[in-house]
N, C-alpha and C positions, 0 to 999 in steps of 0.2 A: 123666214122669221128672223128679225134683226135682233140683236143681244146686247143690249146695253153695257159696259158698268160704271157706274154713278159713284163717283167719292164722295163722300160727303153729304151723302144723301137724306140723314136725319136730322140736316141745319136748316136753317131758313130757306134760301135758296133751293136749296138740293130738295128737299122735300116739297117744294109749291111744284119744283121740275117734274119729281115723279108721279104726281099725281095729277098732273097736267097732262103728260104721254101715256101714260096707262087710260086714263079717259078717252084720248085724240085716238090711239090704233090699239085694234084687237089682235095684234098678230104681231107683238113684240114680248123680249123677254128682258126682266131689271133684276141688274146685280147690286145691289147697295151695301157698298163698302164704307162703313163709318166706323171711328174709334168711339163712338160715344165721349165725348170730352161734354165741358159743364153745356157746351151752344148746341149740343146732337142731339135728340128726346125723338125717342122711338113714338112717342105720344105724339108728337108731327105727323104720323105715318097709317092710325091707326084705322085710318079710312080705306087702306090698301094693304094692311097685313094678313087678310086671309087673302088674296087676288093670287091665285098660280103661277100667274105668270111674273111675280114679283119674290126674290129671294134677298133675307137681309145678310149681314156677313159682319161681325165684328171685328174690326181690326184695323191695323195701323198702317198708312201709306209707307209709310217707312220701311215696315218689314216685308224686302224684297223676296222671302221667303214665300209669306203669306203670297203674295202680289202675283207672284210666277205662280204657282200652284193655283191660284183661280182664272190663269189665263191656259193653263192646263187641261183644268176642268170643265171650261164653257170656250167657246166657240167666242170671240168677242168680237166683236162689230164696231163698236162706238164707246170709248172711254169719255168720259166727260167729268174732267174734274173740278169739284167744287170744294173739296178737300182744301181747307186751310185757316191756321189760322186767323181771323179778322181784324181785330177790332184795337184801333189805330195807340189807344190810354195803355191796352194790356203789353202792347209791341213795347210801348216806351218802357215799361216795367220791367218786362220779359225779355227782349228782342231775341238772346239766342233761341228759346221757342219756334221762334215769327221763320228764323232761319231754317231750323230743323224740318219743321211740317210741311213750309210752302215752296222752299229751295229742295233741301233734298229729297223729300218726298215727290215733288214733280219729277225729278231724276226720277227716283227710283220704278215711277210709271212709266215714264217714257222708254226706259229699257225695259220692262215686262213686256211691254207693247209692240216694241221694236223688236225685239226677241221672236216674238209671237206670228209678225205681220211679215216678217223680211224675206224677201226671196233673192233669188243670186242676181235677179235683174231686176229689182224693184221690189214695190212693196204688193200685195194683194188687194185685188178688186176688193173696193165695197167697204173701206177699212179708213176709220177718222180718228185723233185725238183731236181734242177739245177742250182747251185751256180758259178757265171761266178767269178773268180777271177784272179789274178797277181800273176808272177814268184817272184813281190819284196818281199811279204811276207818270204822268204828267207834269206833277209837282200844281202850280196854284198861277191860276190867272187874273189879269189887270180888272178891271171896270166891266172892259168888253171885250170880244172876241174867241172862241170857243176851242176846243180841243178838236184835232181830227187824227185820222191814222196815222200821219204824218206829223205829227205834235212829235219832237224830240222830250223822250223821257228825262223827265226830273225829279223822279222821288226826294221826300223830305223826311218820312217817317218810316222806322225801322217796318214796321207794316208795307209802307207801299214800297219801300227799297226791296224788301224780300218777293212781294209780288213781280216788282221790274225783272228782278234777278231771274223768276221763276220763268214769264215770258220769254227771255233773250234764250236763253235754253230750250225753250220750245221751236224757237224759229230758228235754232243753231242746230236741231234736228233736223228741220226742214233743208237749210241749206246746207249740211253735211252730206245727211242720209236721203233726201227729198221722202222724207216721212211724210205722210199724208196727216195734215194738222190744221187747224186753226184756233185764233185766238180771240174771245169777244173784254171789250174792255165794257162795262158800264156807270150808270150813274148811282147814287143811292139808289138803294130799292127800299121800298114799305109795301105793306102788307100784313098777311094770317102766318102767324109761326116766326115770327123777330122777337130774338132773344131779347128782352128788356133792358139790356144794357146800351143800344142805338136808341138813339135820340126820342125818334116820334114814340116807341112802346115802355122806354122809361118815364119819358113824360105823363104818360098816360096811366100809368102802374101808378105814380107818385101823385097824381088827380086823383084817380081813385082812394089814394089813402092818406091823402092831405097833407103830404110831404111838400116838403122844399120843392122845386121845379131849378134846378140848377143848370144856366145858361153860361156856356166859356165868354170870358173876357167880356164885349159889347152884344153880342148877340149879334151880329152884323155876315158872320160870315155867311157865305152863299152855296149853297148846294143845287143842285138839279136833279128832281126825285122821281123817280119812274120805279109803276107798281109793278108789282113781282110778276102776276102774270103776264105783264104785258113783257119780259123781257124771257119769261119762259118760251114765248113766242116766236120769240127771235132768235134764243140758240136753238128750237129748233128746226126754224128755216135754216140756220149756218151750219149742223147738222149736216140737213139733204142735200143742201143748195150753195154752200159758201167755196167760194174759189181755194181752191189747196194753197196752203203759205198764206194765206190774207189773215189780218186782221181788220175787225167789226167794231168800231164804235155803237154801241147801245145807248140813248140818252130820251130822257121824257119831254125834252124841251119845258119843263116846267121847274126854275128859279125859285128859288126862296130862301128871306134867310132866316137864321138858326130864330130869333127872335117870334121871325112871322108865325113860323109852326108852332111855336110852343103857346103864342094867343089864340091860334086857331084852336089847337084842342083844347086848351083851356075855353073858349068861346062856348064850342059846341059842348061839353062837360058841364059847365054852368048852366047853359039853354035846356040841356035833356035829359041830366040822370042828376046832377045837386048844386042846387046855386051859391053854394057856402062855399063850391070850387072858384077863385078867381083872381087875379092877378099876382095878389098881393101876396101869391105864394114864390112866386116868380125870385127865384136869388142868384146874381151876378157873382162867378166863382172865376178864379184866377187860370187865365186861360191856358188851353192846352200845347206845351213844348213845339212849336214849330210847326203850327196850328197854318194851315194853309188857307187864305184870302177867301177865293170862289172858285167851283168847278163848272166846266159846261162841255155839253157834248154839241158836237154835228153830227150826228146820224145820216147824213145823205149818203154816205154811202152804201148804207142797209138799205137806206130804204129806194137807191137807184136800181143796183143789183135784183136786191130778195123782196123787193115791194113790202116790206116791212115799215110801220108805223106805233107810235105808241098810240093805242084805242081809251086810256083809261084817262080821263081829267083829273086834274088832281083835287079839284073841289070833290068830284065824284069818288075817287080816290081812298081821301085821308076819312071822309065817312064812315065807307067800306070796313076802313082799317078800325078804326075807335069802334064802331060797331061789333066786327069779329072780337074784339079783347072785350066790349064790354059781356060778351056773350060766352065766352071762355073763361072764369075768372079763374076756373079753379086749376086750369094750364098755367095759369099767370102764376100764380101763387107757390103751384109745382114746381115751376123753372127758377124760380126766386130764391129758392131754399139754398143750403147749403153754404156756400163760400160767397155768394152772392154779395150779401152785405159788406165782408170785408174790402174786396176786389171795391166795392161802391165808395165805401169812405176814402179809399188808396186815391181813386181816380177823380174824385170832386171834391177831395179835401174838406171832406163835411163827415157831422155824427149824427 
């Protein structure tokens, strides 16, 4: 029986993951390690908080205390961290945060782990970490042309600088200690359980209550959006199957920019739940610091290797998504509380 432990397990991400592998195998065990900060909601999880073979854990990657003492107590198998902080407006505000959680904090697993796994000739069968990371540590591409494993990193945002930072250290393990690791970069993800402050669930949060719909600068810039499960899929093929030292490009092959999304749900919001929702909510806000152009992946190497594909369309997709929120409201409403609105006005320069 393989033993998980999951950082970051009660964020968006981290929670589609474990509820994604608890369903797939009956014969694993998940340690989920979350500080709870405002993006963690144990309410993500609520479909798998009696399951036995799932234990939650409060606490901070940081505290290398905490971190050694649960690699103590459990047998660990497969770290996978998704621990950090994200979210690109909060970095610029915050940055030493962005540094603390996502730089030192990866250290401070990486030696729990290394501690745990090492032997005087290597490391022990059967033993991975797994660095969940972003396509931005790439920094922002032309017109055309995609990112691949071999893209030379370019971060531009205290966010995706702290992520690069996090990487190089993971693959400084690798080539130090040959620690057994990989690292997947992706693209946006959407989906069930995004904190409302990315794009496609604020937009939708502010449909529903007939707010401003606030777009940076033209609306122009370009994402490439692949749905949550479909990348849950792929860390974990990369998991079983990903070459030790590799890094995974994860991308939906599906473009769009900031613009398009927000008439799309706008579109469908007017078509199916209130037609008083529509454009004219739409407001052009001063765009954000060093706001990068367009991202894109090439996946071919997942999907050469691990036959990995993304399955979800994103017409299919963005449905999905506005659907699950219309059907949750009172999640939405719950995560919204508290600091929410301040953080809101900071980052879109609106009241």
């Amino acid at each position: 029986m393989k033993t998980y432990l999951i950082t970051g397990g009660a964020g968006f991400i981290g929670s589609n993951f474990i509820q994604y592998i608890l369903k797939k195998y009956k014969d694993i065990k998940i340690i989920n390690l979350d500080k709870l900060t405002y993006a963690g909601n144990l309410e993500n999880l609520k479909l798998v908080e009696d399951n036995s073979y799932y234990t939650f854990i409060q606490g901070d990657i940081c505290n290398k205390q905490l971190v050694e003492s649960i690699f103590s107590n459990y047998d660990i198998d497969y770290v996978v961290n998704f621990a950090a902080e994200s979210h690109v407006d909060r970095s610029i505000l915050e940055p030493e945060v962005f540094v603390k959680t996502n730089v030192l904090g990866t250290i401070t697993l990486l030696n729990a782990a290394k501690k745990a796994w090492e032997l005087e000739n290597g490391f022990k069968k059967g033993k991975k970490y797994l660095q969940v990371s972003t396509d931005e540590v790439y920094g922002s591409l032309g017109a055309t042309g995609y990112f691949t494993e071999t893209t030379p990193i370019d971060s531009h945002s205290p966010y995706s600088s702290s992520k690069a930072s996090a990487d190089l250290m993971v693959k400084a393990y690798f080539d130090t200690y040959k620690m057994p690791i990989n690292i997947t970069r992706c693209s946006n993800n959407y989906g069930p359980y995004q904190f409302p402050e990315k794009l496609i669930p604020l937009i939708i949060n502010n449909c529903l209550n007939k707010k401003p719909l606030p777009v940076y600068g033209d609306g122009m810039n370009i994402r490439d959006w692949l749905y949550v499960e479909d990348h849950c899929k792929a860390i974990d093929m990369v998991i079983n199957n990903g070459r030790l030292g590799e890094v995974y490009n994860i991308g939906g092959h599906n473009e769009r920019t900031n613009i398009q999304i927000v008439k799309t749900i706008v579109k469908y919001i007017h078509d199916n739940v209130d037609e008083k929702v529509n454009e004219n909510l739409i407001k052009y806000v001063e765009d954000r610091k060093g706001h990068d152009k367009r991202y894109g992946i090439d996946p071919s190497k997942i999907k050469k290797e691990l036959g990995w594909y993304p399955e979800t369309k994103f017409e299919d997709g963005i449905k999905m998504t506005i659907e699950w929120y219309l059907h949750n409201k009172q999640w939405m409403n719950s995560v919204t509380s508290g600091d929410y609105q301040k953080y809101y006005e900071k980052m879109y320069k609106t009241k």
